[in-house]
C-alpha positions as CSV (number, residue, x, y, z in Angstrom):
1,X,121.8,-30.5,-8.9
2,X,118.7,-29.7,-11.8
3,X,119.1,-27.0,-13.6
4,X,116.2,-25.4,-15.7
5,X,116.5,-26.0,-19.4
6,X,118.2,-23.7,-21.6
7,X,115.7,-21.3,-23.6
8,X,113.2,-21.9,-20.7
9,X,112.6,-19.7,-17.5
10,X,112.8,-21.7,-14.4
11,X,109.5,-22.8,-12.6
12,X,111.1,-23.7,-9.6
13,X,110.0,-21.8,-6.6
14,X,111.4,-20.5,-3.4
15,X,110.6,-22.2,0.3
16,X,108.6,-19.6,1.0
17,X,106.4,-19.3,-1.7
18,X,106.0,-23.5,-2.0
19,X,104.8,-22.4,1.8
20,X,102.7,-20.0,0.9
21,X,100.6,-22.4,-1.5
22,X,100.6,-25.4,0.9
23,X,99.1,-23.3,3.3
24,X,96.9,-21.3,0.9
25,X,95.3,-24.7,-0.5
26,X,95.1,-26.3,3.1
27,X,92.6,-23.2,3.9
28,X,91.0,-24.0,1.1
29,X,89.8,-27.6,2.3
30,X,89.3,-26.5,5.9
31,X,87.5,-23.5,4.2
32,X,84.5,-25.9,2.3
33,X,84.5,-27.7,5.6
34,X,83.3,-24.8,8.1
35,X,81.8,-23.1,5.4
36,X,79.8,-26.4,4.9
37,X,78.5,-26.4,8.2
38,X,78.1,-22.9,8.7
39,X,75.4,-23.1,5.5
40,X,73.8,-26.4,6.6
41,X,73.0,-26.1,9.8
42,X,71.1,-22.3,8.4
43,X,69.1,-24.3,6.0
44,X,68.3,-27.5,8.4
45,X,67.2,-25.0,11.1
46,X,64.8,-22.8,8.9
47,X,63.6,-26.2,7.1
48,X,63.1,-28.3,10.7
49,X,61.3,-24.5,12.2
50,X,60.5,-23.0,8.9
51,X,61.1,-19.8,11.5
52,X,63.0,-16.2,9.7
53,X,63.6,-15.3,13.6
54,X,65.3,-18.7,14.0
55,X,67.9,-18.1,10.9
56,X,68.5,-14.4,11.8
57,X,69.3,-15.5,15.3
58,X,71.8,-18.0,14.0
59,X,73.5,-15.1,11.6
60,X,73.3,-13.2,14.6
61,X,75.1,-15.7,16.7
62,X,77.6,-16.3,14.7
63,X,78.9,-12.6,14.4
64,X,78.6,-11.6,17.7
65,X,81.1,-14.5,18.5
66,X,83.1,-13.4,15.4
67,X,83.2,-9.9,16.8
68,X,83.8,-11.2,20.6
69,X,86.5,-13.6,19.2
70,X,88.5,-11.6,17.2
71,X,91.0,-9.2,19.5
72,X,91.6,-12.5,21.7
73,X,92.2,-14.4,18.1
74,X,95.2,-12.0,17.0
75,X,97.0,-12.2,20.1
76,X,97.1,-15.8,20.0
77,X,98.5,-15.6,16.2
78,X,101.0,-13.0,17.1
79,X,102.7,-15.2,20.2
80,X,102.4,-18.6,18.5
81,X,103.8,-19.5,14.9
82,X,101.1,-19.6,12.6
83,X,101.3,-23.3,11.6
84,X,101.2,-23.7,15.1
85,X,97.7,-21.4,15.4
86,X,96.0,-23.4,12.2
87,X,97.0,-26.9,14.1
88,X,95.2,-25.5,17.6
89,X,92.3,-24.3,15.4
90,X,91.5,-27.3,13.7
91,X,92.3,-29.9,16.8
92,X,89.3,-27.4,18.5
93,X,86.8,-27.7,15.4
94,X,87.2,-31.5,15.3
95,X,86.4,-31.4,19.2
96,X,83.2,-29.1,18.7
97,X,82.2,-31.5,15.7
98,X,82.2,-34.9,17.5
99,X,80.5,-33.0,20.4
100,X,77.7,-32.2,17.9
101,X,77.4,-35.3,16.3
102,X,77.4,-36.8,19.3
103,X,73.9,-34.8,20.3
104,X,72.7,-35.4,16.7
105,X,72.8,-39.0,16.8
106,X,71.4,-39.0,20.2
107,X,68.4,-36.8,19.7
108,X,67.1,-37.4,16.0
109,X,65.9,-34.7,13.6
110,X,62.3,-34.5,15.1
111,X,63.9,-33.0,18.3
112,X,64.8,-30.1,16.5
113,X,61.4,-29.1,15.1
114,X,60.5,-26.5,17.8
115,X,62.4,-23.3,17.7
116,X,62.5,-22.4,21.3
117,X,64.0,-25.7,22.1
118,X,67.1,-25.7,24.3
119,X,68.5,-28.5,22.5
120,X,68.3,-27.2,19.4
121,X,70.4,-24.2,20.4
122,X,72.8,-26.1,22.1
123,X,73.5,-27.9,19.2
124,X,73.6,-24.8,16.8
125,X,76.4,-23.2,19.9
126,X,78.7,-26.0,19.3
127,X,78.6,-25.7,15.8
128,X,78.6,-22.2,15.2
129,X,81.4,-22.6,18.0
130,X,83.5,-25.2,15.4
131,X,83.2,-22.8,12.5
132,X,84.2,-19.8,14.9
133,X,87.5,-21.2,16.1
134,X,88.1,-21.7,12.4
135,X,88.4,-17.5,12.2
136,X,91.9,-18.6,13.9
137,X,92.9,-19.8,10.5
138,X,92.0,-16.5,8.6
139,X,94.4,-14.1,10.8
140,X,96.6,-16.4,10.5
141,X,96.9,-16.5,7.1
142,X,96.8,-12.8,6.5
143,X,99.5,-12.5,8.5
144,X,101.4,-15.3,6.8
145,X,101.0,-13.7,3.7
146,X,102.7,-11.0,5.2
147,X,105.4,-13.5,6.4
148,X,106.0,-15.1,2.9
149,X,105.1,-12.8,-0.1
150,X,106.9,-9.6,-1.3
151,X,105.6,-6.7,-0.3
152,X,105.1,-5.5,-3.9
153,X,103.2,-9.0,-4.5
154,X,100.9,-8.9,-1.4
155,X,97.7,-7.3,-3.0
156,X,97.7,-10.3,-5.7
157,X,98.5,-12.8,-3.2
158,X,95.5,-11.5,-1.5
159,X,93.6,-11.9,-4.6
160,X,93.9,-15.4,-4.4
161,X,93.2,-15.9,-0.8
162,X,90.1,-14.6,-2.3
163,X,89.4,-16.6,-4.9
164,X,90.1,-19.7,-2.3
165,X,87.2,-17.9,-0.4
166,X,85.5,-18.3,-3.6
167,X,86.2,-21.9,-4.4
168,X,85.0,-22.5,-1.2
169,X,81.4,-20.6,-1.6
170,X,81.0,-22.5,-4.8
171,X,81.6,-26.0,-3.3
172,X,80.1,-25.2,-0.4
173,X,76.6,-24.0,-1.3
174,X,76.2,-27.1,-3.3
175,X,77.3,-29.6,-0.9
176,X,75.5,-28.0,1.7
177,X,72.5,-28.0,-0.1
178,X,72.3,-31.7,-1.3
179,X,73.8,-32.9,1.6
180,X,70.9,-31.2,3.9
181,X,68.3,-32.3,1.5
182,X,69.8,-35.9,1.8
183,X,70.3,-36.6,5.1
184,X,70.2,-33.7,7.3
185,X,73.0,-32.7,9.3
186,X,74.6,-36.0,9.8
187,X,76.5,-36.3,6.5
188,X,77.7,-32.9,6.5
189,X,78.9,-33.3,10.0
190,X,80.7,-36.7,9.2
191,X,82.5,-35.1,6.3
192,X,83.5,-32.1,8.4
193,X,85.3,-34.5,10.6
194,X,87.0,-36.0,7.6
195,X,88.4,-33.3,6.3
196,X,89.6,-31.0,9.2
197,X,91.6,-34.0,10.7
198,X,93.1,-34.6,6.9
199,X,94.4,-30.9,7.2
200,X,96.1,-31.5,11.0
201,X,97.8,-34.5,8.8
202,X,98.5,-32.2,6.0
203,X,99.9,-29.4,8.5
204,X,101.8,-31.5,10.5
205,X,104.7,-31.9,7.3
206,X,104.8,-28.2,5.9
207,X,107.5,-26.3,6.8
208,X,107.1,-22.3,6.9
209,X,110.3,-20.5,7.0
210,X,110.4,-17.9,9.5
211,X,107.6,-18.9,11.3
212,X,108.4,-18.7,14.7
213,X,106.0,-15.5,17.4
214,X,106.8,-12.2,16.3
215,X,109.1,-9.8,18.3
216,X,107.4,-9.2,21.2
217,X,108.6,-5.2,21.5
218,X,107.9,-5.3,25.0
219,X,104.1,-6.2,24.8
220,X,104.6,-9.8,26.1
221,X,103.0,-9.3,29.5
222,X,99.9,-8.7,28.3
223,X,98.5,-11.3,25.6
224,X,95.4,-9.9,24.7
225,X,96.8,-6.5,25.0
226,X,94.3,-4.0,23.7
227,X,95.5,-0.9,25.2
228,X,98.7,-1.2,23.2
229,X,96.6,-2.3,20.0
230,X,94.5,0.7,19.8
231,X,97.9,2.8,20.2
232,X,99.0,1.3,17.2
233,X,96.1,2.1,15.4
234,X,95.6,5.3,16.7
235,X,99.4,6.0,15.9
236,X,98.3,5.9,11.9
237,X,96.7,8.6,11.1
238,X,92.9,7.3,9.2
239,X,93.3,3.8,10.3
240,X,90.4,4.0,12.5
241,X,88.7,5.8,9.7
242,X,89.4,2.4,7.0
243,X,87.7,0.1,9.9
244,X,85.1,2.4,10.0
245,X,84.6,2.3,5.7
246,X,84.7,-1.3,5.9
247,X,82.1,-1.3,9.0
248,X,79.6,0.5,6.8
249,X,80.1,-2.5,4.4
250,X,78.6,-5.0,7.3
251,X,76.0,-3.0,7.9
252,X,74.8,-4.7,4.5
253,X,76.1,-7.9,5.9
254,X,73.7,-8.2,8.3
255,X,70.8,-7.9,6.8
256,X,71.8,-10.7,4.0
257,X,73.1,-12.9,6.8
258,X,70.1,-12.8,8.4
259,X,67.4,-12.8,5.7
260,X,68.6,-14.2,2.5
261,X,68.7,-17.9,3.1
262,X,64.8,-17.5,3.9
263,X,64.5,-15.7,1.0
264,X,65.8,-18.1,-1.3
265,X,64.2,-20.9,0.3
266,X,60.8,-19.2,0.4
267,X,61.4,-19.2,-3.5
268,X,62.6,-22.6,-4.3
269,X,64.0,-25.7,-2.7
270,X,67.1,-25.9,-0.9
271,X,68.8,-28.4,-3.5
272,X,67.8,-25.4,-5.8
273,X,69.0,-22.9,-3.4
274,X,72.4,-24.4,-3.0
275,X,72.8,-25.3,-6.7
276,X,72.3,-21.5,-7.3
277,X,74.8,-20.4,-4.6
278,X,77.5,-22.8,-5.9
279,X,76.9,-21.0,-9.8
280,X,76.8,-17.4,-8.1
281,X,79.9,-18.2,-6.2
282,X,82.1,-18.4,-9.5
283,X,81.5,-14.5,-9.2
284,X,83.4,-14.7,-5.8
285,X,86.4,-16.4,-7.4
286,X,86.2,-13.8,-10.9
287,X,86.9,-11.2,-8.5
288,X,89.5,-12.7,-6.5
289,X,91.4,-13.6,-9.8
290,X,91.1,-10.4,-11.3
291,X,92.7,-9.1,-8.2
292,X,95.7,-11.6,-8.4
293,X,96.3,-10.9,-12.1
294,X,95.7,-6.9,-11.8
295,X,96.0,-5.9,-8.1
296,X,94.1,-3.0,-6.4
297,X,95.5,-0.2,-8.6
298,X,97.1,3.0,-6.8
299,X,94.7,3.1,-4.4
300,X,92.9,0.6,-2.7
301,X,90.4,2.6,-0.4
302,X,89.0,3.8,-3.8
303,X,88.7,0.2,-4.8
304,X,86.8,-0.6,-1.6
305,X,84.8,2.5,-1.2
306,X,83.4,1.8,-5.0
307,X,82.7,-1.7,-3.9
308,X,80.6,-0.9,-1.2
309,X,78.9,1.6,-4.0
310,X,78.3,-1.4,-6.3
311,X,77.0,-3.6,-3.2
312,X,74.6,-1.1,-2.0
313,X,72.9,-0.4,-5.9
314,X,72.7,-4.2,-5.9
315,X,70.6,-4.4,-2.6
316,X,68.1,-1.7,-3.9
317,X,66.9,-3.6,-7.5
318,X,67.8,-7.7,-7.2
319,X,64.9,-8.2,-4.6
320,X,62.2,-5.4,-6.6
321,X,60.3,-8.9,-8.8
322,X,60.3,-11.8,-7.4
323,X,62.2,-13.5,-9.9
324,X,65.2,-15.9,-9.5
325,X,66.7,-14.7,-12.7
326,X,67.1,-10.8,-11.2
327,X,68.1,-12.4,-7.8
328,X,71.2,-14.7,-9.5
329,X,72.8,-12.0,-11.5
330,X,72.1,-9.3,-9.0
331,X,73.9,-12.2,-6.6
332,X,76.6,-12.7,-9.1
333,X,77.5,-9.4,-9.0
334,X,78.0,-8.8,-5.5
335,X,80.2,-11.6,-5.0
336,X,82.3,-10.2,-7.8
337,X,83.1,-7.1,-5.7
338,X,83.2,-8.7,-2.2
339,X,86.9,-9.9,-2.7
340,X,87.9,-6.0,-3.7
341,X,86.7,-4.9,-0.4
342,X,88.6,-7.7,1.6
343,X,91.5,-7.3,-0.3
344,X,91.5,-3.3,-0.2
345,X,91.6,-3.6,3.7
346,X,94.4,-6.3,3.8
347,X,96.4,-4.9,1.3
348,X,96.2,-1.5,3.7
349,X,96.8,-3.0,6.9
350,X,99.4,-5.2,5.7
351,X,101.6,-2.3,4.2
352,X,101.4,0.2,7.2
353,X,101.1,-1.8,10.7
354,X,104.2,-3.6,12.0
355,X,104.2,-7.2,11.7
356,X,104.6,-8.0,15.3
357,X,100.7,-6.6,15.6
358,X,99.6,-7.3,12.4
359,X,98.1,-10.3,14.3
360,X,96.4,-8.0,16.7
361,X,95.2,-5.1,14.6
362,X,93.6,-8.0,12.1
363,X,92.1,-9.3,15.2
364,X,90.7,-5.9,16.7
365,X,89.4,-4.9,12.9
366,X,87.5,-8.3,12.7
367,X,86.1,-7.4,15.7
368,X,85.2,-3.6,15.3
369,X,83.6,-4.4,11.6
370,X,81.9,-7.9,12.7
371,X,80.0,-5.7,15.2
372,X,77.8,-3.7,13.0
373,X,76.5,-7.4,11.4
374,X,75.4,-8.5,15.0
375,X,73.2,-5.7,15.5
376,X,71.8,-6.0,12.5
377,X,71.2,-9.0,12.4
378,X,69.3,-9.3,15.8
379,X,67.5,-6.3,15.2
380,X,66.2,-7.1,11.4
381,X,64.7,-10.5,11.8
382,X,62.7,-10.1,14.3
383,X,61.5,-6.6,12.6
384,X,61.3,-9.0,9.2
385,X,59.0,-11.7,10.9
386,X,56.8,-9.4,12.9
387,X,56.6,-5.6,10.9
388,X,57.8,-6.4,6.8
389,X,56.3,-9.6,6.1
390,X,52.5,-8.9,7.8
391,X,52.7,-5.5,6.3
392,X,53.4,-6.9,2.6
393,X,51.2,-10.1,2.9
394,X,47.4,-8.4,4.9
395,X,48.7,-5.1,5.9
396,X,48.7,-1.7,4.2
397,X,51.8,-2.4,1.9
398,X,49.3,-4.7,-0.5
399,X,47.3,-1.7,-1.5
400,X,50.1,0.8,-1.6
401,X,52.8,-1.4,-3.9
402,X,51.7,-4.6,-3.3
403,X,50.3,-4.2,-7.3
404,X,53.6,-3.6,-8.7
405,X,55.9,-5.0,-6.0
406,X,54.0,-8.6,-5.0
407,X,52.7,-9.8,-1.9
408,X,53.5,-12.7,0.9
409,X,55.6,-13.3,3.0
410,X,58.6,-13.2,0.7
411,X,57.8,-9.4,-0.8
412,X,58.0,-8.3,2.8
413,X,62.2,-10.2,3.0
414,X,62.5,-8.5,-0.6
415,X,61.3,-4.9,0.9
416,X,63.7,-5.1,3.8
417,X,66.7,-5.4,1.2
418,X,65.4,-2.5,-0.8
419,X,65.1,-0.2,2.0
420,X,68.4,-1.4,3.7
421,X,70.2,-0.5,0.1
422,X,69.0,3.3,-0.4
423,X,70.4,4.3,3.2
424,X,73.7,2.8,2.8
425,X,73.9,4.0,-0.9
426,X,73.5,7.7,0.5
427,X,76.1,7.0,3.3
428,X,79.3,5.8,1.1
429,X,78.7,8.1,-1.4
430,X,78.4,10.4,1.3
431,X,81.5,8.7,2.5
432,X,83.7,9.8,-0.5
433,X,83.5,13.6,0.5
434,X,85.3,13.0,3.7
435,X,88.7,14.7,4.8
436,X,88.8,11.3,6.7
437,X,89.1,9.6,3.1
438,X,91.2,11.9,1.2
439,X,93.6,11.3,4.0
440,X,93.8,8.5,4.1
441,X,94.1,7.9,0.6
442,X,97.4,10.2,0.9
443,X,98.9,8.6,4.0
444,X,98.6,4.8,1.8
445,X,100.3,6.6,-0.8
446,X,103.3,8.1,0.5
447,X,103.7,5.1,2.8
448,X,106.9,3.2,3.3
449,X,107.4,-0.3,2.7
450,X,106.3,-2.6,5.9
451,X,109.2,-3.6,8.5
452,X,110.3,-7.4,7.0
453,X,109.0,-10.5,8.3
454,X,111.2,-12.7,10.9
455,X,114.2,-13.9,8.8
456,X,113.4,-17.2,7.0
457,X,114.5,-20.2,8.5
């Protein structure tokens, strides 16, 4: 038997933590990889279309399935262990990947030039399928963190589930970017394979103590099971009113989803563009590590309400010059604060809904949140391409602030975001004078600890 040295603290760490970081640096890796895909396949498309409707569609996509996915999602990660769910997920992804490969190979880049084409869709389905299934991973690992860390530990362990969402931004955008400008999709597709079937290796020896489905409590007849999930939420008193706080958030969401990339690319190229996202994205991991050193403070729906705050004064001013200067540190900035929003909500949820539907209730707030982005998303592009953009590059808006503001088509983008950013600026600080706030700001406070995880194994 080793025993630490005398004068020295022991670094030796319990099963479950060791667990804990396996797990935490697997996402990581599987992370880059569908984070990879998800950004290349947004650049190839507007660069093979050069169409803002095409992008905004794909942004569009892609939360509609998020929000579709997510209720169905948390059932399935609260009757299977969670090693178990992250194995299914990435066994899916690999199939979706080959599938598109497949159809890449087969076609060639010049079949994808025309943005009505069938094909091209098809292939952007099974994609934005690959990265989808990869949500799987996410409730799963909010509910391991549950499973494994203290509950006095859990907003800093969110924190750095965070920052590996961070890490991931900042490798992503720049693989993305070169590996578009080098070869497409085809390299970024053959390295998504690589590394998702790595992590089934990599899964396939970690052991997670306790991780076995949770106590059913007499919900097992029912998998999906929505009836009883909204009775647990409706049960806590201003739950439904933090999904609704965070839903204002994506509101936001939607319009960046769906515009920005053609922003940036209408500014400078897409190796630029995804060098720039992978500096921005060190903001992404600042936050997340001032999160796991600090935590959230006494109450984390102040944290996240302040965020939004922050998020929405950013969308009103980094978009008023065209200038790539304002745009990076107005960008910086907001991906300092994202990972105090995400953490406020987890930190919330983890603390006062039992863990044998923390699976389910991450699930159902995925899905009530992911909705507003959808519906932005659709509706914004299309009112981008075919109101904004004429209107700031031959329309009225050159005389009225086109002096001051700038014309084309990228002014008309950069109007969207101011606009967007003054309404939901008025709404959360409208937001803080709520009974609905103060609350649940109380209820958090005076909460219990959560019920323990499934006894380690």
């Amino acid at each position: 038997m080793t025993s630490a040295r005398p004068g020295r603290p022991t670094t030796m760490r319990s099963a479950p933590e060791r667990a804990f970081l396996h797990l935490l640096v697997d996402t990581l890796f599987v992370s880059v990889t569908h984070f990879t895909v998800w950004f290349a396949v947004t650049f190839w498309v507007y660069l093979q279309t050069r169409s803002v409707f095409a992008t905004g569609i794909i942004a569009g996509l892609f939360l509609v399935m998020t929000s579709l996915s997510g209720i169905g999602f948390g059932s399935i990660v609260d009757h299977h262990p969670k090693r178990t769910v992250m194995i299914g997920s990435n066994a899916v992804a690999l199939v979706l990947y080959a599938a598109a490969l497949a159809v890449y190979l087969a076609a060639g880049d010049a079949a994808f030039t025309d943005p009505a084409s069938p094909l091209l869709w098809a292939f952007v389905l099974l994609l934005m399928s690959g990265v989808i299934v990869g949500n799987l991973r996410g409730i799963a690992m909010s509910t391991a963190v549950t499973l494994l860390v203290p509950a006095e530990r859990r907003d800093r362990a969110n924190g750095l589930v965070g920052t590996v969402s961070g890490v991931s931004f900042l490798v992503t955008s720049v693989i993305s970017g070169l590996l578009v400008g080098l070869s497409g999709m085809f390299h970024a597709l053959v390295l998504a394979l690589v590394v998702v079937g790595a992590s089934v290796l990599h899964l396939a020896t970690v052991h997670v103590p306790g991780d076995r489905p949770a106590p059913s409590a007499g919900d097992g007849a029912s998998r999906v099971d929505l009836r009883g999930t909204l009775a647990v939420v409706a049960a806590l008193p201003g739950l439904f009113a933090l999904i609704a706080f965070s839903t204002i958030n994506n509101f936001l969401g939607g319009v960046y989803m769906a515009l920005l990339d053609a922003y940036g690319l209408s500014i400078m190229s897409v190796q630029e563009w995804g060098l720039l996202w992978g500096v921005l994205s060190t903001g992404f991991i600042i936050g997340g590590l001032v999160i796991a050193r600090r935590g959230l403070g006494s109450s984390p729906l102040r944290s996240l309400l302040v965020a939004n705050v922050v998020l929405w004064v950013l969308a009103t001013t980094f978009t008023l010059h065209r200038s790539v200067l304002v745009l990076g540190v107005g960008m910086f900035l907001y991906l300092c604060v994202i990972p105090f929003i995400e953490a406020s909500e987890q930190t919330v949820l983890q603390k006062v809904v039992p863990f044998e539907r923390q699976g389910r209730v991450f699930g159902f707030a995925q899905s009530v949140e992911q909705a507003a982005s959808p519906l932005t998303a659709f509706l914004i592009s299309p009112v981008a391409q075919f109101v904004f953009i004429p209107f700031m590059t031959t329309g009225a808006g050159v005389e009225l602030i086109g002096g001051w503001f700038g014309t084309g088509p990228d002014r008309g983008i950069a109007l969207v975001f101011v606009l967007t950013g003054l309404v939901g600026l008025v709404l959360t600080l409208a937001a803080f004078g709520t009974r609905q706030y103060r609350d649940l700001s109380r209820r958090y406070a005076l909460a219990d600890a959560p019920p323990a995880a499934a006894p380690a194994g």
